[in-house]
C-alpha positions as CSV (number, residue, x, y, z in Angstrom):
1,X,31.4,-33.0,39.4
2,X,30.1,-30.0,37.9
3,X,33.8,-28.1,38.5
4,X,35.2,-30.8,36.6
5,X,32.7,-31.0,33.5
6,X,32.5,-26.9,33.3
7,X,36.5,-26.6,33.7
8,X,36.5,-29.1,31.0
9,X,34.2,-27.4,28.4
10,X,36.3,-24.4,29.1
11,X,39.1,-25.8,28.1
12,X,38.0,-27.6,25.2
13,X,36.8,-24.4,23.9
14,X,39.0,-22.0,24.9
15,X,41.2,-19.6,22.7
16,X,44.7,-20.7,22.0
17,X,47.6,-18.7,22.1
18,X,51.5,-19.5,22.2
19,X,53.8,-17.5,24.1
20,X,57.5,-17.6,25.0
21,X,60.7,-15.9,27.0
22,X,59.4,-12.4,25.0
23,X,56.2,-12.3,26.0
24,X,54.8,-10.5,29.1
25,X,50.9,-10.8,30.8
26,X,49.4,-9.3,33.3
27,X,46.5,-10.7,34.7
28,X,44.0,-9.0,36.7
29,X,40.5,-9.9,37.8
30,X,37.5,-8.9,39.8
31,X,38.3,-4.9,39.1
32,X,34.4,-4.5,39.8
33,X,34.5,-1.3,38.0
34,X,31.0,0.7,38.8
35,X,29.4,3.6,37.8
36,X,31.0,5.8,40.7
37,X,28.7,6.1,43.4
38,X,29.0,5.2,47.1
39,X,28.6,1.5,46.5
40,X,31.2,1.7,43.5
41,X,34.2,-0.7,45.1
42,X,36.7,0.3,42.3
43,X,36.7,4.0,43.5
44,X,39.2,3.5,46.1
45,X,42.1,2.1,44.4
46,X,41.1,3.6,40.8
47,X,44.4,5.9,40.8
48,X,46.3,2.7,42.0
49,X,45.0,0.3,38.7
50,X,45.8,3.0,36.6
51,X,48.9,3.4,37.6
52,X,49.7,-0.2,37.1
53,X,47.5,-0.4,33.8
54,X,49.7,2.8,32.3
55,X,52.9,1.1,33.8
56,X,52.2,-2.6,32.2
57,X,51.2,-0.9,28.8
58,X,54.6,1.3,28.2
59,X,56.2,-1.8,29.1
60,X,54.3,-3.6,26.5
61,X,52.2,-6.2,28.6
62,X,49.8,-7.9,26.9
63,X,46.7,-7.1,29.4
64,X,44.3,-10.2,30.3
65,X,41.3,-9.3,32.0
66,X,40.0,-12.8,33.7
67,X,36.4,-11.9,34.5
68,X,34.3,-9.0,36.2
69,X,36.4,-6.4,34.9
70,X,33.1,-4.5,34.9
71,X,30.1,-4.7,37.8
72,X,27.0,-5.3,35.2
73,X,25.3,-7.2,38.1
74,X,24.6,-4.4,40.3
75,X,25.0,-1.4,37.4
76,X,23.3,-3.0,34.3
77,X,23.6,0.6,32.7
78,X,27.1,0.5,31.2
79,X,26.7,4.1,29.6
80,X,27.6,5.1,33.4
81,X,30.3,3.2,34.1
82,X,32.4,4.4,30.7
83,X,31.9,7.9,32.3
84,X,32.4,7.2,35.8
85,X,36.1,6.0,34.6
86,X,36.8,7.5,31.4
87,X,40.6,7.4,32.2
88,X,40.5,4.1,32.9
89,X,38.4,2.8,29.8
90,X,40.8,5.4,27.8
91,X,44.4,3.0,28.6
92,X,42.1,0.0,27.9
93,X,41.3,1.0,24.7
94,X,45.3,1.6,24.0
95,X,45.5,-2.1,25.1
96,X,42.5,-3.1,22.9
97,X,43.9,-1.0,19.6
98,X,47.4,-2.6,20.1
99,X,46.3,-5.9,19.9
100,X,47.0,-6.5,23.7
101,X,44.1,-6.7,25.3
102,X,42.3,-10.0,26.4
103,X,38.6,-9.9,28.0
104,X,36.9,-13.1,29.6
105,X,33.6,-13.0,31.2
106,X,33.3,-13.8,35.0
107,X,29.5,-14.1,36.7
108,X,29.3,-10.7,37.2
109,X,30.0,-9.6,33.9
110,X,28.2,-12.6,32.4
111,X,26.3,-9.8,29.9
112,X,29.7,-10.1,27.4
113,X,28.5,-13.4,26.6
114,X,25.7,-12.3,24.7
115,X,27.4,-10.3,21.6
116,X,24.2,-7.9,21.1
117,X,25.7,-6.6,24.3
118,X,28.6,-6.0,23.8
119,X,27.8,-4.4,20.7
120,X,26.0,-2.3,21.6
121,X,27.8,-0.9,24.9
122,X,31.8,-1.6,23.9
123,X,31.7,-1.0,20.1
124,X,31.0,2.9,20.8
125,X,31.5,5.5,23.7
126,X,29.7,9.2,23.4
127,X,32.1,12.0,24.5
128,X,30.0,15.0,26.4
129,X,32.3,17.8,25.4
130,X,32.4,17.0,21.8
131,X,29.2,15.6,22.2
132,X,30.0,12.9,19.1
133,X,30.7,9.5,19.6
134,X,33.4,7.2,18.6
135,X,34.9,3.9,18.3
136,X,35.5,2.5,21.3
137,X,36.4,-1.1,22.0
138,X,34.9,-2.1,18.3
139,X,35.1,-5.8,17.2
140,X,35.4,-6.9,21.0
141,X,35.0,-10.5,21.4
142,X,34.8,-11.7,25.1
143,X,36.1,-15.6,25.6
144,X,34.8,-17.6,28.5
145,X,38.7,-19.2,28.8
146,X,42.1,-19.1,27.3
147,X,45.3,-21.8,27.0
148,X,48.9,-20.7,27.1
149,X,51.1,-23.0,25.2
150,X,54.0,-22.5,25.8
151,X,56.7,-23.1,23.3
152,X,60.0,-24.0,25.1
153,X,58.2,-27.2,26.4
154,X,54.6,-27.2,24.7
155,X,53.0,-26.8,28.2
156,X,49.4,-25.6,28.7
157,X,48.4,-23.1,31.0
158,X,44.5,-22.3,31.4
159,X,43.4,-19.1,32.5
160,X,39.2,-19.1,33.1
161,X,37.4,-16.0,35.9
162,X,36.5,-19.4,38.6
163,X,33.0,-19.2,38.7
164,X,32.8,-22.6,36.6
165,X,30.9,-25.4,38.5
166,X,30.2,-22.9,41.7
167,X,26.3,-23.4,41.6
168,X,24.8,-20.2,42.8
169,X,27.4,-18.3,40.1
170,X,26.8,-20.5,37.1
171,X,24.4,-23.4,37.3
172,X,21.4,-21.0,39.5
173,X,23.3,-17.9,37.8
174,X,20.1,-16.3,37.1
175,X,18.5,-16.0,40.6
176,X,21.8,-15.0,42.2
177,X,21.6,-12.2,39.4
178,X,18.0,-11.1,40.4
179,X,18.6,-11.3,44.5
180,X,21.8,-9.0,44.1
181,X,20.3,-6.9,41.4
182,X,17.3,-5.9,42.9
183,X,18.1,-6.7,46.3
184,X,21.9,-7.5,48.0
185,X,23.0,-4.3,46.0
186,X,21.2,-2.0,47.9
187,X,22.8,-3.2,50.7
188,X,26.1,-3.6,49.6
189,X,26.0,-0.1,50.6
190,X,26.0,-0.3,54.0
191,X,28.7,-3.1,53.5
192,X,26.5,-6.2,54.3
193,X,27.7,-8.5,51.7
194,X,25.6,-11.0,49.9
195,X,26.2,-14.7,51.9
196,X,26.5,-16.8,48.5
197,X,29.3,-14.7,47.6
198,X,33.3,-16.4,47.9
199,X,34.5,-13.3,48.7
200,X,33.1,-13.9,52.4
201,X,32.3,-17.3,52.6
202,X,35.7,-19.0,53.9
203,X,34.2,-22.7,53.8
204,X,32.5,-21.6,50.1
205,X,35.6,-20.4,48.8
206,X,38.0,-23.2,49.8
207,X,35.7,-25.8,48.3
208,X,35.9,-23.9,44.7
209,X,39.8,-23.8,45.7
210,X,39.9,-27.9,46.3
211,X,37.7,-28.6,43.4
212,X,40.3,-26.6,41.0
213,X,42.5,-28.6,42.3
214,X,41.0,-31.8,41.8
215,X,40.9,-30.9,37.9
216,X,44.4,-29.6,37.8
217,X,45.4,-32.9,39.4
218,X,43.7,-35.2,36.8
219,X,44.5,-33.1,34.0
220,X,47.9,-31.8,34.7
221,X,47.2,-28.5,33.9
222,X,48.2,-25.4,35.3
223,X,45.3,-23.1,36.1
224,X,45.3,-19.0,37.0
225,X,41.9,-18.0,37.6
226,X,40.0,-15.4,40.1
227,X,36.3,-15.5,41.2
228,X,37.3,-16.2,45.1
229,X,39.5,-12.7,45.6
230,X,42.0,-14.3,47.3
231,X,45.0,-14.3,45.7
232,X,47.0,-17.4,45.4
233,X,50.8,-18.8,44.7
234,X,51.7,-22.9,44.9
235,X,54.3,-23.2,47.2
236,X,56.7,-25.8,47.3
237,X,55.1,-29.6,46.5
238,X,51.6,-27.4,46.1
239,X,49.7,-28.2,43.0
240,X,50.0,-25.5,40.4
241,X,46.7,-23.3,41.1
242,X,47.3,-19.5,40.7
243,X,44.6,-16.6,41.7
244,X,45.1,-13.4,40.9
245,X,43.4,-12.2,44.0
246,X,41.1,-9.2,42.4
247,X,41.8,-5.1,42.4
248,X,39.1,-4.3,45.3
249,X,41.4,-4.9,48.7
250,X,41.4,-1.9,50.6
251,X,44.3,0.2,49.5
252,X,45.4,-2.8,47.0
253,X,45.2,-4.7,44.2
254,X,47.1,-8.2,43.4
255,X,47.7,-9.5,39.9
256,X,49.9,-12.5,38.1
257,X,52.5,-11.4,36.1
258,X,54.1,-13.8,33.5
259,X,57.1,-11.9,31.6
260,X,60.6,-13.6,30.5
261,X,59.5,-17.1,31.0
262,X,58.5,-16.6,34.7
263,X,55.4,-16.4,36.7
264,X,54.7,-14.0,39.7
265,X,52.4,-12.7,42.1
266,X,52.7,-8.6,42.5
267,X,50.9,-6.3,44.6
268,X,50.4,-2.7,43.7
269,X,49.9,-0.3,46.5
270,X,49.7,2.8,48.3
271,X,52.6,4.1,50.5
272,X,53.5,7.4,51.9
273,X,57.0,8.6,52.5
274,X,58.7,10.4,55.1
275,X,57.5,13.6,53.8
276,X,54.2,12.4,53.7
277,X,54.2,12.0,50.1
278,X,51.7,8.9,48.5
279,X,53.6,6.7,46.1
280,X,52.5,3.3,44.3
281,X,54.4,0.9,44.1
282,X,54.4,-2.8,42.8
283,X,56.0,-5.5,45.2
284,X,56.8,-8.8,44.3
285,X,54.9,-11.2,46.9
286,X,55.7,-14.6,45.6
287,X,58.2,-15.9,42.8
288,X,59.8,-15.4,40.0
289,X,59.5,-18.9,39.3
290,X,60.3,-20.5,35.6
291,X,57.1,-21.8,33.9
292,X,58.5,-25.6,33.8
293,X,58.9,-26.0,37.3
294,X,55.2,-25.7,37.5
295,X,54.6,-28.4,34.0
296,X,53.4,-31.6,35.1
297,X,54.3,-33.8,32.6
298,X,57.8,-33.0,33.3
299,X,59.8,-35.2,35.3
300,X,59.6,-34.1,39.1
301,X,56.6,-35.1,39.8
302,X,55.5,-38.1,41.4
303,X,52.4,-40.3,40.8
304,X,49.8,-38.5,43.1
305,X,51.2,-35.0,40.9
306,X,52.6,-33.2,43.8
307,X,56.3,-32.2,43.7
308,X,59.0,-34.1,44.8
């Protein structure tokens, strides 16, 4: 019920934004960037999403960023964070200044909503060796959702973080926050993980995954969220749910890519060669596939929405 009615809102409200056979996304969530210390899950595969980030921007990507990009649960102190990654935050801002950069807010980075925030953490950075500060991500507006129209057959996609209508990370938002801020963090570092959490939670994290579905089926509306960390890709006759997985798998991250009219799931990752030489490389897990196939209101599918 509550899935339904928060999906809903989302929608209703969300930015609009057509896009066509020209037009290439990438989207990542749940890169949990930190502020660099032991409990700071990005740190391992920070040299893999930049990688990807520098490869998707010369390759002019338009980058969307579907919720906890940055961990403001657990490091409310965001000055740290810009230094911790200063790389990182620098091909952002390339994204941001070139118009190709879209930010939603997930539960953990639930902070953007408020714009005071984001003021006053994104507009500017401080650089220590010039010891000045300058524009940084300046006019950033964070959006809860977004809808892909799609102008070869005026179908919607709607791209929200997942944390919609799952109680403990939106409804009771505000004690989760204050049990992992001043408690389940400090323990995250000996890697117990906090039990409300998806990531974990198998039962949890399939109920979120049937309740997207439940909306997707009564509204006939293709949906690419993250939240849960597991990555997902309809098969055949599956409804059209996509998850980009999230960027803090050991060794890995996962992402949807949607680029010449086609939608796919990649995986960038670590590999050594015979001469003992570390590469990263992107592989292609599941599709391409052409948008339409995955437009309900297009003929193929039958009356309970599944493919035929």
């Amino acid at each position: 019920m509550f899935t339904d009615r928060k999906l809903t809102e989302a929608y209703k409200n969300a930015r609009v934004e057509e896009f066509d056979e020209n037009s290439n996304y990438i989207f990542f969530s749940d890169v949990h960037r930190g502020n660099g210390n032991i409990t700071d899950e990005f740190t391992r595969n920070r040299n893999i999403y930049l990688h990807a980030l520098k490869y998707y921007y010369k390759n002019r990507f338009t980058y969307v960023e579907a919720g906890d990009g940055d961990e403001l649960l657990e490091y409310s102190d965001f000055t740290f964070t810009k230094n911790a990654h200063r790389e990182v935050y620098d091909v952002i801002k390339q994204f941001f200044d070139d118009d190709r950069l879209i930010k939603l807010y997930g539960n953990h980075d639930i902070a953007l909503k408020n714009p005071k925030f984001v003021k006053d953490n994104y507009y500017t950075n401080y650089d220590e060796y010039t010891e000045e500060f300058f524009d940084f991500l300046k006019g950033l507006k964070p959006i809860e959702a977004m809808v892909l129209r799609y102008k070869k057959t005026g179908q919607e996609i709607l791209t929200v973080h997942g944390h919609q209508g799952d109680a403990p990370n939106d409804q009771f938002a505000f004690f989760t926050m204050l049990s992992l801020k001043f408690f389940w963090r400090f323990l995250h570092g000996f890697g117990i993980r906090n039990p409300t959490s998806p990531v974990k939670n198998v039962a949890k994290r399939h109920k979120i995954e049937r309740n997207f579905n439940k909306w997707i089926k009564k509204n006939k509306i293709m949906l690419i969220c993250g939240h849960t960390h597991r990555f997902k890709y309809p098969k055949n006759k599956d409804l059209p749910y996509f998850n980009t997985g999230c960027c803090v798998y050991p060794t890995s991250i996962t992402g949807i890519e949607i680029t010449g009219g086609e939608v796919q799931l990649v995986r960038w990752e670590t590999k050594v060669s015979k001469k003992g030489v570390f590469t990263v490389q992107k592989n292609v897990m599941r599709g391409p596939e052409p948008i339409e196939e995955f437009d309900m209101m297009l003929e193929g599918w039958n009356k309970d929405n599944s493919k035929l």
